[in-house]
DRENPA-3360 file (N, C-alpha, C; in nm, 2 decimals, always signed):
BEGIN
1 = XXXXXXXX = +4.95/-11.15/+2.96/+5.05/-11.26/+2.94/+4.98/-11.39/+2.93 ~ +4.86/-11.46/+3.03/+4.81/-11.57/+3.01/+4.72/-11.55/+2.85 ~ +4.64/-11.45/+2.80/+4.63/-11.45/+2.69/+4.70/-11.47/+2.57 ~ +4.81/-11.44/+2.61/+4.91/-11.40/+2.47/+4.95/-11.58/+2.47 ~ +4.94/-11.66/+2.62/+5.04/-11.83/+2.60/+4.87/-11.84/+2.52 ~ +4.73/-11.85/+2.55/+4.66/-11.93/+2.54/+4.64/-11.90/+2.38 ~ +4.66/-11.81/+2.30/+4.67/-11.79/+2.15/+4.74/-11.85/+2.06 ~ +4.87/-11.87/+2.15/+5.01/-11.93/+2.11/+4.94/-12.06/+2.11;
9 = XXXXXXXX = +4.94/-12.15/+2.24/+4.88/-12.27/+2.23/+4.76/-12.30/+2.14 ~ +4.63/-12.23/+2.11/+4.54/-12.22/+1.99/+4.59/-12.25/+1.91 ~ +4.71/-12.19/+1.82/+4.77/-12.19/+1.67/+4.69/-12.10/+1.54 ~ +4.76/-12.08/+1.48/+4.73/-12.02/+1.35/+4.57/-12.02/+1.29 ~ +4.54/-12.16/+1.26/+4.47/-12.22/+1.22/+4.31/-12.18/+1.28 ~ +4.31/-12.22/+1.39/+4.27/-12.21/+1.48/+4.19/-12.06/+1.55 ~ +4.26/-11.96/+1.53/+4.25/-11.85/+1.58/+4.17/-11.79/+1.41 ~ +4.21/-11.82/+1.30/+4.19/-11.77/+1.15/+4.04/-11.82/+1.18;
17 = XXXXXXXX = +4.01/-11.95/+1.19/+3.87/-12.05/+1.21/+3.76/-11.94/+1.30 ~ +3.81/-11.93/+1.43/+3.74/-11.82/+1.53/+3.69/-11.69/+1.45 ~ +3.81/-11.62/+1.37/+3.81/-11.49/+1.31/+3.66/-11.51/+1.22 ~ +3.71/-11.61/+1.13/+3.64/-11.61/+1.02/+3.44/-11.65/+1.06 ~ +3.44/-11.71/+1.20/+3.30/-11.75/+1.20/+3.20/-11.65/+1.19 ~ +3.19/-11.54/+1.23/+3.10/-11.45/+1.21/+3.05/-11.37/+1.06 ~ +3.21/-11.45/+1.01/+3.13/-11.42/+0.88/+3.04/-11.49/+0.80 ~ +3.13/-11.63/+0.84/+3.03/-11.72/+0.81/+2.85/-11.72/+0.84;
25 = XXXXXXXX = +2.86/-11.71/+0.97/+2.74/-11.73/+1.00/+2.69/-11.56/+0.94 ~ +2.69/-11.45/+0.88/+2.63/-11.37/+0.82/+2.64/-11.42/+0.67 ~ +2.68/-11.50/+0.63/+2.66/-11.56/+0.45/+2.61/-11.64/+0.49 ~ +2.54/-11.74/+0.60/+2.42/-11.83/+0.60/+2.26/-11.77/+0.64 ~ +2.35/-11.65/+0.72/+2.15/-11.60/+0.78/+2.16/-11.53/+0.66 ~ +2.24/-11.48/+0.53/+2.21/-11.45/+0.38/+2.08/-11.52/+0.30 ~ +2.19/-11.63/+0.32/+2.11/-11.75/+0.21/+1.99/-11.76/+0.26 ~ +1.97/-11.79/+0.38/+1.83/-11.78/+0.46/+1.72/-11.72/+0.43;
33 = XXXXXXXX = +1.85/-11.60/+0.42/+1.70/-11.48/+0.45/+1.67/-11.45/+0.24 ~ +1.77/-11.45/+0.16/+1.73/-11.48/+0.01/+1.61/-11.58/+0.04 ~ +1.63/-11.73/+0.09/+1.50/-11.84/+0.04/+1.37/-11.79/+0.12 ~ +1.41/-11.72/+0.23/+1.31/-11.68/+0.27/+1.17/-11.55/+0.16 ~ +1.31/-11.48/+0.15/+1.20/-11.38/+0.08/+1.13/-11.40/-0.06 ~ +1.20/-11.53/-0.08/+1.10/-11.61/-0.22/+1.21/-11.53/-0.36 ~ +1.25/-11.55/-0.31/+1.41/-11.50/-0.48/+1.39/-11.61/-0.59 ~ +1.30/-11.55/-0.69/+1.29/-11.62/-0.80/+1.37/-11.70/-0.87;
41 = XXXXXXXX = +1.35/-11.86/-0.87/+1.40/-11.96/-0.94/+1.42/-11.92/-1.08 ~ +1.54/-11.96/-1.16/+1.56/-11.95/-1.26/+1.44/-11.99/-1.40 ~ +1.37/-12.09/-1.35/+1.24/-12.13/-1.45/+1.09/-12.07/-1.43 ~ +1.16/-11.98/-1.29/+1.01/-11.87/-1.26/+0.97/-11.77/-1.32 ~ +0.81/-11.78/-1.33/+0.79/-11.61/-1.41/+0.71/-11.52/-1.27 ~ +0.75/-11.42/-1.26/+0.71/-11.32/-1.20/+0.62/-11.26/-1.28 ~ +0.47/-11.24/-1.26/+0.38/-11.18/-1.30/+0.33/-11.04/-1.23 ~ +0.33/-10.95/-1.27/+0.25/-10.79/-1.19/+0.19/-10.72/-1.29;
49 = XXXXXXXX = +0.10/-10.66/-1.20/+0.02/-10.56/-1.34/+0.02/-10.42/-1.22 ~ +0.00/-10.36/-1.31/-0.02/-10.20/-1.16/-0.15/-10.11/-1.25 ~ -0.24/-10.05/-1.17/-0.37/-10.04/-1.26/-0.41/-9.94/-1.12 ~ -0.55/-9.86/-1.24/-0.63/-9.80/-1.16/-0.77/-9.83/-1.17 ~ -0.81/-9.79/-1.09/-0.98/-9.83/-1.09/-1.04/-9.74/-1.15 ~ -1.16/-9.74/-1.15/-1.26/-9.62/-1.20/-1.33/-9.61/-1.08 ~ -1.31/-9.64/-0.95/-1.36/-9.58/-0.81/-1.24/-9.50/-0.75 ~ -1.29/-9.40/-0.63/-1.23/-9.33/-0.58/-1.16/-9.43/-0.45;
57 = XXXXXXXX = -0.99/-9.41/-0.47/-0.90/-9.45/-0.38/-0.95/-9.50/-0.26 ~ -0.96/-9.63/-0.20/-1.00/-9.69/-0.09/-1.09/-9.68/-0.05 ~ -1.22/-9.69/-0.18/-1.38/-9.67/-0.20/-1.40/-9.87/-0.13 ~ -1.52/-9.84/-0.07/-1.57/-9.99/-0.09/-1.59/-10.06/-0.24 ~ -1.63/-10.00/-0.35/-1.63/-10.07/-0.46/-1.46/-10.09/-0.51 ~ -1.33/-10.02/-0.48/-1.22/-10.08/-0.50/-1.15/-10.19/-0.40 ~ -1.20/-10.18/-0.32/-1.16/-10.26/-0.18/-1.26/-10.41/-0.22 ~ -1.37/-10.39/-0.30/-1.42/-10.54/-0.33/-1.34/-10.62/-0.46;
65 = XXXXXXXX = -1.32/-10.52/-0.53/-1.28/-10.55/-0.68/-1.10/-10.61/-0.62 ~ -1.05/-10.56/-0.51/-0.94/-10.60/-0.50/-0.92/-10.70/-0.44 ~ -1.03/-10.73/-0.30/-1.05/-10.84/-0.25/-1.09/-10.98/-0.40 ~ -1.20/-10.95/-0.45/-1.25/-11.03/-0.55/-1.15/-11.05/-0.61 ~ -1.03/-11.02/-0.69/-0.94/-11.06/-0.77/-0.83/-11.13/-0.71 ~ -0.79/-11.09/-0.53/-0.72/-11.20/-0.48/-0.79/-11.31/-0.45 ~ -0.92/-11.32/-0.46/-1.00/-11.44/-0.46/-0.99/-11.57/-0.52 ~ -1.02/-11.45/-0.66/-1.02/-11.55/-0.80/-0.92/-11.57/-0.84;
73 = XXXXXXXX = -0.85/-11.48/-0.86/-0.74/-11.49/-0.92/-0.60/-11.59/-0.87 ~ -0.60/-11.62/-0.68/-0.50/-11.68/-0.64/-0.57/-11.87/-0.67 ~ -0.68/-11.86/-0.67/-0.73/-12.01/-0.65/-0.70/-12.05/-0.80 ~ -0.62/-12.00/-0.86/-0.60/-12.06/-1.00/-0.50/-12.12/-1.01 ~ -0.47/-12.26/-1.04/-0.39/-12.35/-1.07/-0.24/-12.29/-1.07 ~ -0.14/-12.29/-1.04/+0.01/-12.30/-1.05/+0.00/-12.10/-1.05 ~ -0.06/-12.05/-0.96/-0.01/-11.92/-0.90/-0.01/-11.95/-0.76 ~ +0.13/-11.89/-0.72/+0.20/-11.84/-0.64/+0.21/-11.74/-0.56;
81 = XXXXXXXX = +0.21/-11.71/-0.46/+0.25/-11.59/-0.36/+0.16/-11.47/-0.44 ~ +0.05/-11.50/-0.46/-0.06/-11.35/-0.51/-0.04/-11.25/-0.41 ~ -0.01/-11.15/-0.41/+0.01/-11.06/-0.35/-0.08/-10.94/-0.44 ~ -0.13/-10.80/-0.35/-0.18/-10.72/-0.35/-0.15/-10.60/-0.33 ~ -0.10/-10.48/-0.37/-0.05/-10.36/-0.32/-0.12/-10.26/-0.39 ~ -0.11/-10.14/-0.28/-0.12/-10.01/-0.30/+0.02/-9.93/-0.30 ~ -0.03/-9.78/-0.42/+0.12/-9.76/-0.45/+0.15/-9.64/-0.35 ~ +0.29/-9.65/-0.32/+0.30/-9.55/-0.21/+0.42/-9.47/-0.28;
89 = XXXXXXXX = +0.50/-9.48/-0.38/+0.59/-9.36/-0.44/+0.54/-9.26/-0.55 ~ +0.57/-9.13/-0.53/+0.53/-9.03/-0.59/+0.60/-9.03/-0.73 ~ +0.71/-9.14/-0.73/+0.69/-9.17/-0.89/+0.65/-9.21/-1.01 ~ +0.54/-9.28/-0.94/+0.46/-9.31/-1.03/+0.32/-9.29/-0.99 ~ +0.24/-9.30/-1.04/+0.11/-9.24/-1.05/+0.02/-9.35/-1.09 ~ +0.04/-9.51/-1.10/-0.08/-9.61/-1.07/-0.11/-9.64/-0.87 ~ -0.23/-9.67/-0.86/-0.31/-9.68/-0.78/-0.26/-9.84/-0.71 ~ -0.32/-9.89/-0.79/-0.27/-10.03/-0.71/-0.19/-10.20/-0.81;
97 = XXXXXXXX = -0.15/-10.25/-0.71/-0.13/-10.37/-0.82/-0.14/-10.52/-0.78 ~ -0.10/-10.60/-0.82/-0.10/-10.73/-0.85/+0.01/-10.82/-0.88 ~ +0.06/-10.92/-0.83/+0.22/-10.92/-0.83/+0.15/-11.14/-0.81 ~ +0.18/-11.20/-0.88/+0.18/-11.35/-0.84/+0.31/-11.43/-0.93 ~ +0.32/-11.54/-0.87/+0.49/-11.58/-0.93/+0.44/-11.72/-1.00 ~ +0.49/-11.77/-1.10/+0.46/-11.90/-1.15/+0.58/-12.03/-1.17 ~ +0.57/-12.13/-1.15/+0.65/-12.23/-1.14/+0.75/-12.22/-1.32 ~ +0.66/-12.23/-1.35/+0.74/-12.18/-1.50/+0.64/-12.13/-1.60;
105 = XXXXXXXX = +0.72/-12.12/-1.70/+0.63/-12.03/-1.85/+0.47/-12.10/-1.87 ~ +0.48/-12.26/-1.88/+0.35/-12.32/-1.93/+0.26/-12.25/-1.78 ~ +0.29/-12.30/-1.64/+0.22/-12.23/-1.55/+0.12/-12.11/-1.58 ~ +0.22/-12.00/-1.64/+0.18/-11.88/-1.66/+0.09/-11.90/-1.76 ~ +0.11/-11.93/-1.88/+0.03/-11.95/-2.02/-0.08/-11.99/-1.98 ~ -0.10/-12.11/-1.90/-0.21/-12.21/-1.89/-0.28/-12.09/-1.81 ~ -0.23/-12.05/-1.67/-0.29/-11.93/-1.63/-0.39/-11.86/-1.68 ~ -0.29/-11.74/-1.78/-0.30/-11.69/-1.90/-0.48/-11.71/-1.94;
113 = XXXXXXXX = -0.49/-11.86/-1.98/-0.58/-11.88/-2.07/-0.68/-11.98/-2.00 ~ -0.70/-11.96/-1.86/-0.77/-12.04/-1.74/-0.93/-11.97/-1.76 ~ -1.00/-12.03/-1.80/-1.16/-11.98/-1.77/-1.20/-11.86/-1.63 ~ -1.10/-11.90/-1.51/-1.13/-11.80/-1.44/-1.09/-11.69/-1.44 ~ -1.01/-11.65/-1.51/-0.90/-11.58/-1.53/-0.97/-11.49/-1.64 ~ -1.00/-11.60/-1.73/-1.05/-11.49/-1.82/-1.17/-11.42/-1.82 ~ -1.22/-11.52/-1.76/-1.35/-11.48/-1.68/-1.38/-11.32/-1.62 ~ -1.25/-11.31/-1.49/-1.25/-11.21/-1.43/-1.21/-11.07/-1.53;
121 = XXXXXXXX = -1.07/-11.08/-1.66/-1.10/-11.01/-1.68/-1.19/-10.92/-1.79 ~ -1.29/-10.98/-1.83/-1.41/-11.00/-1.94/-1.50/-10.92/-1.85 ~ -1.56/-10.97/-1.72/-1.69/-10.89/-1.67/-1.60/-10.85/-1.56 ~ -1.45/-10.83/-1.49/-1.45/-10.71/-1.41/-1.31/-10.61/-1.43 ~ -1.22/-10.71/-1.51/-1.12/-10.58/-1.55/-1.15/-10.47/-1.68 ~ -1.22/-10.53/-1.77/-1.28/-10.44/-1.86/-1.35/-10.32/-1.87 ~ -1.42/-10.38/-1.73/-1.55/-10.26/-1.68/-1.49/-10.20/-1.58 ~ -1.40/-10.27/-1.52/-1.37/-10.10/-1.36/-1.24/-10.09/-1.36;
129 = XXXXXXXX = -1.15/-10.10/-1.42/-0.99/-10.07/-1.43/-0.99/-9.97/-1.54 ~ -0.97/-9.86/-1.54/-0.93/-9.73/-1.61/-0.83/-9.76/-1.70 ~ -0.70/-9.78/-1.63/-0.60/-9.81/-1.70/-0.47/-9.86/-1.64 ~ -0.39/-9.93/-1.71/-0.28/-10.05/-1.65/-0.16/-10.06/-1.71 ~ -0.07/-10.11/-1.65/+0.05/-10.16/-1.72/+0.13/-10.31/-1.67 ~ +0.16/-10.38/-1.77/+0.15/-10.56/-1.74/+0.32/-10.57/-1.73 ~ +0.37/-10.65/-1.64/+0.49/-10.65/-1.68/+0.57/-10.81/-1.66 ~ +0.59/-10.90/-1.67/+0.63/-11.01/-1.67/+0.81/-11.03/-1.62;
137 = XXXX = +0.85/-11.10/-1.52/+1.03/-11.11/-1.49/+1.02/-11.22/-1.51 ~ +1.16/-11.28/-1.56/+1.26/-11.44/-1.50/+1.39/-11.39/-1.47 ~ +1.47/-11.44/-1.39/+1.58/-11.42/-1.36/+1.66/-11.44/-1.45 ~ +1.76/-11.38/-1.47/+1.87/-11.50/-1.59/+2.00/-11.51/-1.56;
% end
């Protein structure tokens, strides 16, 4: 009975406001957690390649070649979140990859066509990467 007057006295409004907060607060730790995980800007390009080496799986000569390319490859002007992976689904059959994000198109281009960049892949993607596949996102 004292529940049922203190509801009454709350009001309509009031009690909907209470209901509704937990949802609210799960469409903000949302948004949160989207800016957290880096959800690509509309003028972003998402860069990855997935590739194999010509060493044997988690050889010291691939573990340098992978170290050396997050080296070189992240200290280059307007790349973002360089990231590095090995593949773990039996769907596909590349070894490892390469995943960095750019502020926009020219970022990437300029990238693209960065002395270090090209550098790396002239004397080390030519010579020890077997074989690859490049793939480029923007959101739209």
């Amino acid at each position: 009975m004292e529940r049922r007057r203190f509801f009454t006295r709350l009001g309509a409004t009031a009690i909907a406001l209470l209901a509704s907060a937990p949802l609210m607060a799960n469409t903000l730790k949302t948004s949160k957690r989207n800016k957290r995980r880096g959800a690509l800007k509309k003028e972003q390009v998402q860069h990855m390649v997935i590739f194999d080496l010509q060493y044997e799986k988690g050889s010291e000569l691939a573990l340098k070649f992978l170290n050396d390319g997050q080296k070189i490859l992240s200290n280059i002007s307007g790349v973002k979140n360089f990231q590095v992976f090995k593949q773990v689904s039996v769907k596909n059959d590349f070894t490892y990859g390469f995943s960095m994000v750019f502020g926009c198109k020219a970022d990437y281009e300029a990238y693209s066509n960065h002395p270090d960049h090209l550098g790396f892949v002239e004397n080390r993607w030519k010579k020890e990467v077997s074989r690859f596949q490049e793939i480029d996102f923007k959101t739209f």
